[in-house]
N, C-alpha and C positions, 0 to 999 in steps of 0.2 A: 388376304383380306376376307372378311366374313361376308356373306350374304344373310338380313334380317328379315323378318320377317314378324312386324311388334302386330300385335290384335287388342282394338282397346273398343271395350261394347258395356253393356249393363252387367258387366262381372269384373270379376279379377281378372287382368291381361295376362297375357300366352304368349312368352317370346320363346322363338326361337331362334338359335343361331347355327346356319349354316355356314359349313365352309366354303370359299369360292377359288377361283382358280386366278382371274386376272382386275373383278371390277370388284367394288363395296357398293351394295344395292340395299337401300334400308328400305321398307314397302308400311306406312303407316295406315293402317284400317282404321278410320275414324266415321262417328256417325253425331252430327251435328246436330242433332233432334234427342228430347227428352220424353217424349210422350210416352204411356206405357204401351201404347200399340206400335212404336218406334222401334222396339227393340229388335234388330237384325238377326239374331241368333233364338229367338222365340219359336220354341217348334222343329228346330232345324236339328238332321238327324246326322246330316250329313254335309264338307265343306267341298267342293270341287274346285282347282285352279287350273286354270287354262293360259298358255302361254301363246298371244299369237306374234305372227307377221304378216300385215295387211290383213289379209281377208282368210287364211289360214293357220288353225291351230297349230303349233308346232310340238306341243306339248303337254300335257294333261294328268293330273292324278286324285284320288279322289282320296279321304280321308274322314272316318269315322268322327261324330262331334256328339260329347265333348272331350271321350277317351281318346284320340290319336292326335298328335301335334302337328301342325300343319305345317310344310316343310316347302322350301321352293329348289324346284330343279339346278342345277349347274348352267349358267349361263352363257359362258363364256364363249361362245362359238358364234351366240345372236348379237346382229343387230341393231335395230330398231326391232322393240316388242311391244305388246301393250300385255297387262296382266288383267285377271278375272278371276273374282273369288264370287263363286256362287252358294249358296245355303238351298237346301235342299232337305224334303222332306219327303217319305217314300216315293223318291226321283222325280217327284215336283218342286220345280223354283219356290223358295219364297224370298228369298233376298240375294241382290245382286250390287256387285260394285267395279268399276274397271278402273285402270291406270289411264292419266293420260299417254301417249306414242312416248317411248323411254329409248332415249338412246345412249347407247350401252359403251361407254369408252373406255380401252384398257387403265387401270389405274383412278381411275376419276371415284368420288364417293358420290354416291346417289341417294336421296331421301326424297323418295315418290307418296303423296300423297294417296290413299284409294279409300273414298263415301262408299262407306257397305250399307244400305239402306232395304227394306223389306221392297220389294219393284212392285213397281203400277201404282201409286199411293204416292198423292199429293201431301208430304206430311213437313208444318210449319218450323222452319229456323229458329231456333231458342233468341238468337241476336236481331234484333229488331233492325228493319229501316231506321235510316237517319231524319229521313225528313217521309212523309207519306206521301206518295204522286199516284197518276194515272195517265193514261196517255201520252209514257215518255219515252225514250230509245234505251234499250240495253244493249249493248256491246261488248260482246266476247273480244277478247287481246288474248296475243300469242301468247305472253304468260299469262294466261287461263282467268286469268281476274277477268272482272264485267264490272265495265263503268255506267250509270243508270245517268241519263243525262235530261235535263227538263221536266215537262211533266205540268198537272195540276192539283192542288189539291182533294181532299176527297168532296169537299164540297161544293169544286166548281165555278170557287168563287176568286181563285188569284193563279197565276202560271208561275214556274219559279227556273230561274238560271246557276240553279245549283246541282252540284253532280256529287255522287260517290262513287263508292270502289265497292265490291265484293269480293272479299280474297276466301277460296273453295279450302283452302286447306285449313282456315280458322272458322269458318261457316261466319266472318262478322263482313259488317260495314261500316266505310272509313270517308272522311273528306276527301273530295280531289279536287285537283286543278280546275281551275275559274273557267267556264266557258265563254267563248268568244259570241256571245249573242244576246241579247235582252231575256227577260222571261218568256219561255216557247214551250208550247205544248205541242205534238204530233211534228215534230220535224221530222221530215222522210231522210233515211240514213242508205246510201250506197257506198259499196264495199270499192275500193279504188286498189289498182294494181299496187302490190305492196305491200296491202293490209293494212291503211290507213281508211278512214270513213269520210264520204264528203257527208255534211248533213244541211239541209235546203227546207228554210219555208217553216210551215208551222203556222203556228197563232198565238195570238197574245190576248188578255182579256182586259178592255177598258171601262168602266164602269157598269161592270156586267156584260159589256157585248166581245161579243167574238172578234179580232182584229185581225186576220194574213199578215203577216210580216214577209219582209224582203230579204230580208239578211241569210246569207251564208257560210258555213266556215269549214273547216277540215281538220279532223283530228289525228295526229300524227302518232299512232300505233308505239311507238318508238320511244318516244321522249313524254309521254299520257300529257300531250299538251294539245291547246285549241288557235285555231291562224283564222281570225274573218280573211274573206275572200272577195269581198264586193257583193253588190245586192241584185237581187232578179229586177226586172225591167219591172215589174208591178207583187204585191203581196200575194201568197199563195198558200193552200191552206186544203188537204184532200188530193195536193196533185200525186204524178209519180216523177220519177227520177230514171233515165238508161243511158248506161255509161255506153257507149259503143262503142269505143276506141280507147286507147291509153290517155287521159287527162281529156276526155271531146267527152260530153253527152249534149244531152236535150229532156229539158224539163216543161213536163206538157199537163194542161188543165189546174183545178183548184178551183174554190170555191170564190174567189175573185176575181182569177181569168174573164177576162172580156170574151164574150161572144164572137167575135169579129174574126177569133185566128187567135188570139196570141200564145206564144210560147219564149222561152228562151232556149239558147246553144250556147252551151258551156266549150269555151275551149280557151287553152292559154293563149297572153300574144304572144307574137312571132320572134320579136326582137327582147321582151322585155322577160318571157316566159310565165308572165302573174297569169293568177285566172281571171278569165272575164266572161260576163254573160251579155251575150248578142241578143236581142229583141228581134224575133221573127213573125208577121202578120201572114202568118199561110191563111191562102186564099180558098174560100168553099170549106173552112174546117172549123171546127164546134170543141174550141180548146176547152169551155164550161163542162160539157158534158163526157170527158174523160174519166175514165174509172181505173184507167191501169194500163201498162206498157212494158214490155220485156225485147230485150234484145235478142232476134235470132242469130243462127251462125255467121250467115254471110254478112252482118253489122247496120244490116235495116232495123227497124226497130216495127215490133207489134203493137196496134196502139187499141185498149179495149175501151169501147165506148157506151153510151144508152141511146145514140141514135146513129143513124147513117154518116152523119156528118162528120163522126169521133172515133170512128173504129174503120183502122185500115192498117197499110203499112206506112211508115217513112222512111224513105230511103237516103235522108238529108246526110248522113253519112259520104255516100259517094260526092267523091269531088267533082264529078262530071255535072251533078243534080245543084241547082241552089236550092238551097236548103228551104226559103221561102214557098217554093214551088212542087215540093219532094213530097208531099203524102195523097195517097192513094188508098180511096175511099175504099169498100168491101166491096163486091157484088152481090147483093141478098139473093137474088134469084138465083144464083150458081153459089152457093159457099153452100149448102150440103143441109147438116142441123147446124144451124146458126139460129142463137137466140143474142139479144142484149140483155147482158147482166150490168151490175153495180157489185162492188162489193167482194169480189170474186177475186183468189188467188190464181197467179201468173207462172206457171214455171217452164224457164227455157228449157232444153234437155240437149243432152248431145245429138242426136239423134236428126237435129233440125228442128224438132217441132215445137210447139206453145201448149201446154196443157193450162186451162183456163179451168179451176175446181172450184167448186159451192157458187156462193156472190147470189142477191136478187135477182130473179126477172123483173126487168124497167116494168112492163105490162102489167104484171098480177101481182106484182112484190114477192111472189112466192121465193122461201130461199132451197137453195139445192143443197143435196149434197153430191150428185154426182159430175160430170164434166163435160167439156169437148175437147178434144185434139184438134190444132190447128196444124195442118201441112203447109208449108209457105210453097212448094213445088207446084201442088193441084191448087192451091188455094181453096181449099175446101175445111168443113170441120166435120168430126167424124164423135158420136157420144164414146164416153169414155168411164171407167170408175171411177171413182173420187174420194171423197172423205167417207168416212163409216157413220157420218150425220150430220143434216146440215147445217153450212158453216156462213155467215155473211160477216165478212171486215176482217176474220181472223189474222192474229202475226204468224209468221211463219218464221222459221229459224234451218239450217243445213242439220241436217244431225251425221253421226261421226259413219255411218256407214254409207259410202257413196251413192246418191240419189233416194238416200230416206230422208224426210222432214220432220219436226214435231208441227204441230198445227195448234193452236187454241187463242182463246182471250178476246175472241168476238164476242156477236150476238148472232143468238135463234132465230130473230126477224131480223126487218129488213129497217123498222122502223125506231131500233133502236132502244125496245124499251126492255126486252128479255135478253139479258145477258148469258151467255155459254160456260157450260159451268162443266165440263171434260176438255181434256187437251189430248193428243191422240197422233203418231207418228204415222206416216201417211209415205206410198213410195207411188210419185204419179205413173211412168214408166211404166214400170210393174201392175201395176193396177190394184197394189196391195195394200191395206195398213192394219195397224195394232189395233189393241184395244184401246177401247175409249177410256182413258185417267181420271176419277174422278175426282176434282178439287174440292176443298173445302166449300165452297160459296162459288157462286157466276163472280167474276173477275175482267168484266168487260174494261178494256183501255188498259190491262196489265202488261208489263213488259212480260219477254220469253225469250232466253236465250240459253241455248247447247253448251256447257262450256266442254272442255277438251276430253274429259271421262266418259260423257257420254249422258251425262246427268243434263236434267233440264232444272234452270233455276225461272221459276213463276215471283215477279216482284208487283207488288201495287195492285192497281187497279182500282176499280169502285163499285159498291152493292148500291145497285137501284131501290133509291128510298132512304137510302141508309148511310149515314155519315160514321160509322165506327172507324178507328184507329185501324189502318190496315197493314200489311205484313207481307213477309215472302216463303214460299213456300220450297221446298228441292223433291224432285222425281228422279229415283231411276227406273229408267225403263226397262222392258224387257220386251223382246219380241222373238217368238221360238225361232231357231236358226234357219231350218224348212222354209219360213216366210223368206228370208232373205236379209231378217234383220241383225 
């Protein structure tokens, strides 16, 4: 069987056919953008492919562009690979594009999509959204599609409970399945063992005002379908979500949370297995002023706050603790550089610790871009690097090289009125990131999500002032290999 090898760009396509030994691997170079500064092969003198496994090239050859045909190695011996075609201009990148992870089985016929796009360049989908939103969830699925779900329009003036599909190998979007909730803007989306999504809370807009909603549901990876779940003990709208165990979290703060303590605990019943949320009044705790929560190793959970009263740990997790009784304030005079932020990304790390990047300071509104490490051992925080500019509210997404992130789709302040207008892959750990991407327009409340190439799809969002027809845009990135990326 042959191994292909089709390239379709701003020219006449270039197949070639190789021979193979035991699999059929067709590899489609396609670039979903028309723009004349879109053209991937623009400049490029030179095409380089790279064959890896994990985190290791296994393979490599480079090839004069546009006199030499560009040929893919004998496979037969890998795998799991991902492929990489990069364009190249006296040994500078200018366009790059990957495989999603290809796994190689004798006999099977393969037709791999690979987006060859100029990298670092925000440049717009020829296929427009279906409906315009902002402020909704993107969700990458195993098969590499991204379902866009909720959202409001660009004027702010209605929420909508309609969802579509983006399928990467056609650059379009399509209808899907009905979601299980009223119209919700900002529902908080965690990732559930399995790869299914729980999604929690939100808001809804009744005659112009902001409403928290109760409602919950789970989307089942599997079947792209939506299951209500039952409702939080009160609407919630700004909180966070941590799953700490297999089917248990705890959903803390929101902009409707009562003062008093309130949270809920997600856990299935015992007999029956549905999910259900427990209403919990923890005592001395300031569930309003929650800003963010991530789960450490040991299954306590870090809870970040804008006063004393909302930043600590919870350890309601353990069976020994009731859960009512389980959080443990900070100690300001002993945690190190501790500041209260808002705003601010959370990321757990193997490592044990909490990297807490950009977010306002509650005090001066200032926003950051750099960080703290939280050690849950010393209980201390220690500064840290961060984003390469500051960031407050930004989405964050996994990107496909373990412990790198893309970052973008916040605001510059704190107050909401200067929207962020680069998105920018960020490794907390490391203390590294890329360059800053520069998008078409600030894109404050846009979705952002990694699909399995490695590509970032920017969908929606809204320009302050501005009600124009809005759109989505595809990134690949690049980050020299030295970094880490």
């Amino acid at each position: 069987m042959p191994w292909l090898l089709l390239l379709f760009a701003c020219r006449e396509p270039v197949i070639e056919v190789i021979p193979g030994v035991s699999t059929a691997l067709e590899v489609v170079v396609t670039n979903p953008t028309s723009c004349p500064a879109c053209d991937a092969f623009r400049d490029v003198d030179t095409l380089r492919l790279d064959i890896s496994m994990g985190d290791v090239v296994v393979a490599s050859d480079t090839f004069a562009y546009p006199d030499e045909a560009v040929t893919l190695p004998d496979l037969a011996d890998f795998g799991v690979i991902r492929i990489t075609l990069l364009g190249l201009a006296e040994g500078r990148v200018l366009s790059a594009g990957r495989t999603a992870e290809i796994v190689l089985v004798p006999d099977a016929e393969l037709s791999v999509p690979l987006v060859f796009l100029p990298v670092n360049r925000a440049l717009a989908l020829d296929a427009p959204m279906l409906t315009d939103r902002s402020r909704h969830v993107a969700l990458t699925r195993r098969d590499g599609s991204v379902v866009l779900i909720g959202g409001v329009d660009p004027q702010g003036e209605r929420a909508t409970a309609t969802t579509e599909r983006f399928d990467p190998t056609l650059g379009t979007f399509a209808e899907f399945s009905a979601y299980a909730s009223p119209a919700v803007a900002s529902p908080v989306a965690a990732v559930l063992d399995g790869g299914d999504t729980l999604l929690v809370g939100g808001y809804a807009l009744l005659a112009g005002a902001t409403v928290a909603v109760e409602n919950a549901s789970v989307f089942d990876d599997t079947l792209g379908t939506f299951s209500a779940i039952g409702s939080l003990s009160q609407g919630r709208n700004g909180h966070c979500v941590a799953m700490f165990r297999e089917r248990q979290g705890i959903v803390l703060g929101g902009s409707a949370a009562d003062s008093g303590g309130g949270a809920d605990y997600l856990k299935p019943d015992g007999e029956s297995g549905e999910w259900g949320f427990i209403p919990l009044e923890m005592r001395d705790f300031d569930a309003a002023a929650v800003t963010g929560c991530a789960v450490l190793t040991d299954g306590s959970v870090y809870v970040q706050g804008s006063d004393a009263a909302s930043t600590g740990v919870w350890d309601g997790g353990d069976t020994e603790l009731d859960p009512a009784e389980a959080f443990f304030p900070m100690n300001e005079g002993n945690a190190g550089d501790f500041r209260y932020v808002s705003g601010g990304a959370l990321f757990p790390t193997d490592d044990g610790s909490i990297r807490i990047l950009g977010g306002a300071d509650v005090g001066t509104g200032a926003v950051y871009a750099d960080g703290r490490l939280y050690a849950p051992d010393a209980k201390r925080f220690v500064s840290v690097e961060g984003f390469g500019e500051p960031r407050f509210a930004p989405q964050i997404a996994p990107w496909i090289t373990p412990g790198w992130y893309a970052a973008g789709c916040g605001w510059t302040d704190s107050t909401r009125t200067a929207g962020e207008a680069t998105i920018e892959l960020v490794s907390p750990v490391e203390g590294m990131s890329g360059p800053a991407i520069q998008l078409d327009r600030a894109r404050p409340g846009c979705g952002l999500s990694v699909l399995l190439d490695g590509s970032i799809l920017v969908t929606g969002g809204y320009e302050v002032g501005n009600t124009a027809v809005l759109d989505a845009a595809l990134v690949v990135p690049y980050v020299d290999p030295a970094m880490g990326g």
